[in-house]
N, C-alpha and C positions, 0 to 999 in steps of 0.2 A: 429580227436581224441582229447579227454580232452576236447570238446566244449560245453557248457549247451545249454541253450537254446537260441533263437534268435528271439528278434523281429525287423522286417522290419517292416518301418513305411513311409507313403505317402502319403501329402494331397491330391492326384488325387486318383480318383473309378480307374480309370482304370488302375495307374500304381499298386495300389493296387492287384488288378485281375492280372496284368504280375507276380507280387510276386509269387502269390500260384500258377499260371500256372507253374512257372519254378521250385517251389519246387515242384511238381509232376514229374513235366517233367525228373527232373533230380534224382529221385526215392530217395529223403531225405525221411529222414521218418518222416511218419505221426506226429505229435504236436513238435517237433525239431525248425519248424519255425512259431513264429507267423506273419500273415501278415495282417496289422490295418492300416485302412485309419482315418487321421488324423493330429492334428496339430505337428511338433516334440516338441515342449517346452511340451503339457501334455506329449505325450510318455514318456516324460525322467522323469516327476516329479512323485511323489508319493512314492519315495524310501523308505521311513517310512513304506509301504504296503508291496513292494517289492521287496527290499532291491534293492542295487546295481548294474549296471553294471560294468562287467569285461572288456568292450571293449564299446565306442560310436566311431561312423563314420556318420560325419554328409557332407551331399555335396549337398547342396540347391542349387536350381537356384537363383546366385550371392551372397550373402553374407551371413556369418554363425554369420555374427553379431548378430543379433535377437536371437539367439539360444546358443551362447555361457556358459553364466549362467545358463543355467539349464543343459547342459552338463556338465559343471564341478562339477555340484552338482551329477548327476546322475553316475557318474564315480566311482567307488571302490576306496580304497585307495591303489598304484599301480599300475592302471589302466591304459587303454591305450585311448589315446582320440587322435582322428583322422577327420581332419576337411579340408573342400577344401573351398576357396570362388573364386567366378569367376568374381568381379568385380574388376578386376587387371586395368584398368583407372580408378578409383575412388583411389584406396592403392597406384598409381604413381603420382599421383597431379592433375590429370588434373579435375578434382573434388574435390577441397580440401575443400569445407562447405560439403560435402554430404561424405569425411572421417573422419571431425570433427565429426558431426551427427551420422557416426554407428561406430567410432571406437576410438573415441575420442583421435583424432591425428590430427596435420596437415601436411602433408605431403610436402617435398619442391616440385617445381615443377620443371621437369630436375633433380634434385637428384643429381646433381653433376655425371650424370653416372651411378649411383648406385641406380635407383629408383628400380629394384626389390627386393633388396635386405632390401630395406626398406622398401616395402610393407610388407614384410616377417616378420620384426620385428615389424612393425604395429599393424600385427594380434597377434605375438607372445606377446605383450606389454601388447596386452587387454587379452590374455587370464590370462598370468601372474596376472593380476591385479582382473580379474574375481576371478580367483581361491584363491587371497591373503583376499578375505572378505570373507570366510570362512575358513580360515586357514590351505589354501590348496597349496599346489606349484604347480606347470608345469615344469619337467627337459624335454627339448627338446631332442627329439631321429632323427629328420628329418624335415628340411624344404626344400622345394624346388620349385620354378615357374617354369609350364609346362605351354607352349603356351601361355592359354589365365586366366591362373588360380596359385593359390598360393595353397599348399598341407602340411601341418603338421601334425607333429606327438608327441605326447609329452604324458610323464607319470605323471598323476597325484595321489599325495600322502596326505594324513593327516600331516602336519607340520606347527604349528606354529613358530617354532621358524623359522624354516628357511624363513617364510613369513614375518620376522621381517628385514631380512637382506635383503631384495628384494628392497627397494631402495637403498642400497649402488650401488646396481649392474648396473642401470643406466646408 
C-alpha cells in the first residue's frame, strides 16, 4: 500500500531474469516493478530525469563502498537509505590498507573488543561524510552486524546547517 514504483537493479543477466520471474510469480502487477540489468551507481544517477527515490537498499556482494555516493544522492529528502556490506574482516582490521582504501578509516586491530561496533561506525562515518558534500545528513534509524555482514539504516535529509555541526559530533 502507498508504494510507487520499483526498480530492482542487478549486474548479473540472470539475477536480473529471477527479478521479473518472481514478479510474475508472485502476481505484482504488471510495470510496478522494473527489473534492469546493470551497474547500481547509473541506476541511482539521473535524478535530474527522474527525480528521487523514496527508499534505496543497496547489498552488493562485499562492500557498498563503491556505491555509497550515488546513493545518497539518489535518496529524497527523508528518505530511507538502506545498505548491507559483507566485508566485515576488512571493517575489523584485519585489512586495514584495503579499509583505508574503500572507507577511508583505519580501523584498530582487536578493537579493544569492540571491533563490530566499529565497523558499524566505519560505514556510518563514510556515509555521514558522503551525504555532508551535498548538504545532506544521515540520522541513523538501525545498525546492526549479522553473522558475516554490517546492516544500516539511516534517513537521509536536505540540511545544511545540520551538516555544519557534523564534526562536532566526532
Amino acid at each position: 500500500p502507498g508504494l510507487g514504483d520499483v526498480v530492482a537493479n542487478d549486474l548479473d543477466p540472470n539475477a536480473t531474469e529471477a527479478i521479473r520471474l518472481n514478479v510474475k510469480k508472485n502476481g505484482i502487477a504488471e510495470g510496478a516493478v522494473t527489473a534492469q540489468c546493470g551497474d547500481a551507481v547509473d541506476a541511482m544517477s539521473g535524478v535530474e530525469n527522474r527525480g528521487r527515490f523514496a527508499a534505496v537498499d543497496l547489498d552488493p556482494y562485499g562492500s557498498a563502498a563503491p556505491f555509497i555516493d550515488a546513493a545518497v544522492r539518489a535518496v529524497e529528502s527523508g528518505g530511507l537509505l538502506m545498505l548491507t556490506c559483507t566485508d566485515l574482516a576488512v571493517l575489523c582490521g584485519n585489512h586495514s590498507e584495503a579499509c583505508f582504501a574503500r572507507y577511508g578509516a583505519a580501523p584498530v586491530k582487536g578493537g579493544g573488543g569492540n571491533v563490530h561496533e566499529m565497523a558499524l561506525r566505519i560505514v556510518l562515518g563514510m556515509v555521514a561524510a558522503h551525504a555532508g558534500k551535498y548538504g545532506r545528513t544521515a540520522k541513523v534509524l538501525a545498525a546492526v552486524k549479522i553473522d558475516f555482514y554490517v546492516r544500516v539504516f539511516v534517513v537521509v535529509s536536505d540540511d545544511k546547517r545540520g551538516v555544519m555541526g557534523l564534526g562536532l559530533q566526532q
